[in-house]
C-alpha positions as CSV (number, residue, x, y, z in Angstrom):
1,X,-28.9,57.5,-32.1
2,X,-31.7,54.9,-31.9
3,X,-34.9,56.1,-33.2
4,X,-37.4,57.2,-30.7
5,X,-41.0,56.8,-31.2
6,X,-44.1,59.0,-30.7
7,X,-47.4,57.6,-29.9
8,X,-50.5,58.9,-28.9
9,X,-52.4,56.9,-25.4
10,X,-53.8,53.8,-25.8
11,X,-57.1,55.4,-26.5
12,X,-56.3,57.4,-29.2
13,X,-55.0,54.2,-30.7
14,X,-57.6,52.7,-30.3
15,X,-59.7,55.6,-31.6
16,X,-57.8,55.5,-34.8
17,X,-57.8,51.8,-35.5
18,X,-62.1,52.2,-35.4
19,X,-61.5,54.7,-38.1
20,X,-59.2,52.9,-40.3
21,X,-62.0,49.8,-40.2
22,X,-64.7,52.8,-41.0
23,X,-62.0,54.4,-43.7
24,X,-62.2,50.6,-45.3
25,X,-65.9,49.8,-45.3
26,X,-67.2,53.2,-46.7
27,X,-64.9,52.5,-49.4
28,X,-66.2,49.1,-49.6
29,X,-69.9,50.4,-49.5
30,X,-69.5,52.3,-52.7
31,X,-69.0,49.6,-55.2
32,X,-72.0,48.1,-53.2
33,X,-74.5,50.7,-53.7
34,X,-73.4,50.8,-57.5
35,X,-74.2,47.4,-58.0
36,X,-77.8,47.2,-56.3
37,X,-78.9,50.1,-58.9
38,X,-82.1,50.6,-56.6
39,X,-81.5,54.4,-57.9
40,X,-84.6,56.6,-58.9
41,X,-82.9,59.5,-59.8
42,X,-79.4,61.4,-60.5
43,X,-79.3,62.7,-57.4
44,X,-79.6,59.5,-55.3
45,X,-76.9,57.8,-57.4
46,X,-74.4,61.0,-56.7
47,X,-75.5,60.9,-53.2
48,X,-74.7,57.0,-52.9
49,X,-71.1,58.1,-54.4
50,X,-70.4,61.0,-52.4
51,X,-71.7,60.3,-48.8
52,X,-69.4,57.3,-48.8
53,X,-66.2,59.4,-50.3
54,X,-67.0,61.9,-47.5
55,X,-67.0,59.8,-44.8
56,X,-63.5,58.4,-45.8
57,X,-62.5,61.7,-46.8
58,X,-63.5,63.0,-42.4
59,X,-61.6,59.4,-41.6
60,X,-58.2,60.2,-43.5
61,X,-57.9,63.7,-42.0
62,X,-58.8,62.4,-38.4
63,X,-56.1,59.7,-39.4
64,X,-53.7,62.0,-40.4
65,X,-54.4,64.9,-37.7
66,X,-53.3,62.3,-35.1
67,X,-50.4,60.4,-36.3
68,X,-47.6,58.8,-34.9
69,X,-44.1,60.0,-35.3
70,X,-40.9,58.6,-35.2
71,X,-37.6,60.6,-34.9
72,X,-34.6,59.1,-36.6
73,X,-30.7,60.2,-37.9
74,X,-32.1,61.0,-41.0
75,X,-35.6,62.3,-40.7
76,X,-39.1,62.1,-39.3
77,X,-41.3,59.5,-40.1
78,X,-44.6,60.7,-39.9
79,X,-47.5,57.8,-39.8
80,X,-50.5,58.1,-42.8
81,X,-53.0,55.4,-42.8
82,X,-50.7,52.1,-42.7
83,X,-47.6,53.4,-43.6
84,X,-44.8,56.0,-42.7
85,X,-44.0,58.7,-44.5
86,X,-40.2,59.9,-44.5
87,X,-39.5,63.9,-44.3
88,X,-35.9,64.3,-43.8
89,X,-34.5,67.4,-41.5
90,X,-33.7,69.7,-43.8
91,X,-37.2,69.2,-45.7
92,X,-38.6,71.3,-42.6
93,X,-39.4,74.7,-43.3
94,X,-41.1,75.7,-40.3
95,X,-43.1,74.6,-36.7
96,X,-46.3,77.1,-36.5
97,X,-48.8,77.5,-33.7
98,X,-52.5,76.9,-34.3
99,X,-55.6,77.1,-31.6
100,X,-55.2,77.9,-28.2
101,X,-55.5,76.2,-24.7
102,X,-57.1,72.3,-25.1
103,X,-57.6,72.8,-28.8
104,X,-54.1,73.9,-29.3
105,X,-52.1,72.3,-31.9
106,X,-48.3,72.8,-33.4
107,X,-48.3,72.4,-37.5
108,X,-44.7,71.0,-39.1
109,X,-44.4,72.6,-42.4
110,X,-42.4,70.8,-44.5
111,X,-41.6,71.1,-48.5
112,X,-43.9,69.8,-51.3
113,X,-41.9,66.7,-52.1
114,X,-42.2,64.4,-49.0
115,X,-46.1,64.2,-47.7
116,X,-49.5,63.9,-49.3
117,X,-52.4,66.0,-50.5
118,X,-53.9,65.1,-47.0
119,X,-50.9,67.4,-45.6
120,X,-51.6,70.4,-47.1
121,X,-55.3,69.9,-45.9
122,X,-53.9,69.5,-42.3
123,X,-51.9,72.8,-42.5
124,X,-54.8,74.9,-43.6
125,X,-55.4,74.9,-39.4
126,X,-52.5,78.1,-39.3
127,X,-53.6,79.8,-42.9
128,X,-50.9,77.9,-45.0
129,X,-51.0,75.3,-48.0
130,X,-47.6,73.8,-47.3
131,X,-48.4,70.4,-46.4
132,X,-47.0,69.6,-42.7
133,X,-48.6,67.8,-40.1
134,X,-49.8,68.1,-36.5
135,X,-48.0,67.8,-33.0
136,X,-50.4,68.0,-30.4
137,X,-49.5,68.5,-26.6
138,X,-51.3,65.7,-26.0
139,X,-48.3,63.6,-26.6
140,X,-46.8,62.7,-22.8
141,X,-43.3,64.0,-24.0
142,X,-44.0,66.6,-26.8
143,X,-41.5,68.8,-25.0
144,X,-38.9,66.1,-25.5
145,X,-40.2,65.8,-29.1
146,X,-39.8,69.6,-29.8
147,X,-36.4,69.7,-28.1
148,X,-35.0,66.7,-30.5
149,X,-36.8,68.3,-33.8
150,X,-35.1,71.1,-33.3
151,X,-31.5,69.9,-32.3
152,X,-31.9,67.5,-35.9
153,X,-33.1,70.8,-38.1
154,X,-30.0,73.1,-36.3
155,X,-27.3,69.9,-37.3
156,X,-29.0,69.6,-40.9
């Protein structure tokens, strides 16, 4: 089987590549702030430090509650920042329900071993802390995409 790629519309691309650029300069801005040591007091040094890891903090779980998937022979590649993260087919536990109507979402649970801290963040949507990651039925063909995860996780 050729692999068959998942991606959002053009806007939500386009959405995502803004917050990758934001992702990068909030890091950038804390190093920054250190260095001007224009600080009065405790509190605005720790709010110079942790206003900028928040804002990349909101930018990674946008990132990741949006990514790009890919369905191979061997696996899901699930897209996290600039890479792809591999979860084989039989490292699926489960595909939950989260939300309802517009703000309805599907969660892939998968085991410990193949996705980031992120992922478990992304799974607390359905109550769980099994990291997995989001399908959402804005996808043209998620029905297609449901039909072949669950064909690859019957033949695993």
């Amino acid at each position: 089987m050729n692999n068959r790629e998942f991606k959002y519309s053009p806007k939500t691309q386009l959405s995502k590549g803004t917050i990758k650029v934001f992702a990068v300069l909030s890091l950038l801005l804390i190093p920054l702030l250190i260095i001007s040591n224009d600080f009065e007091s405790l509190f605005e040094y720790c709010s110079a430090i942790f206003f900028p890891l928040l804002m990349t903090f909101c930018c990674i779980f946008y990132l990741g509650s949006w990514a790009d998937l890919e369905i191979a022979d061997d696996g899901i590649y699930v897209e996290f920042l600039w890479k792809n993260l591999h979860v084989p087919w039989s490292s699926i536990v489960k595909i939950k329900g989260a939300g309802f109507g517009f703000v309805h979402t599907d969660v892939v649970l998968v085991d410990a071993q193949h996705l980031t801290v992120f992922h478990r963040v992304y799974s607390l949507a359905i109550g769980s802390l099994q990291p997995g990651f989001h399908i959402h039925p804005h996808f043209l063909q998620s029905h297609e995409l449901f039909k072949l995860i669950h064909e690859h996780r019957l033949d695993s």
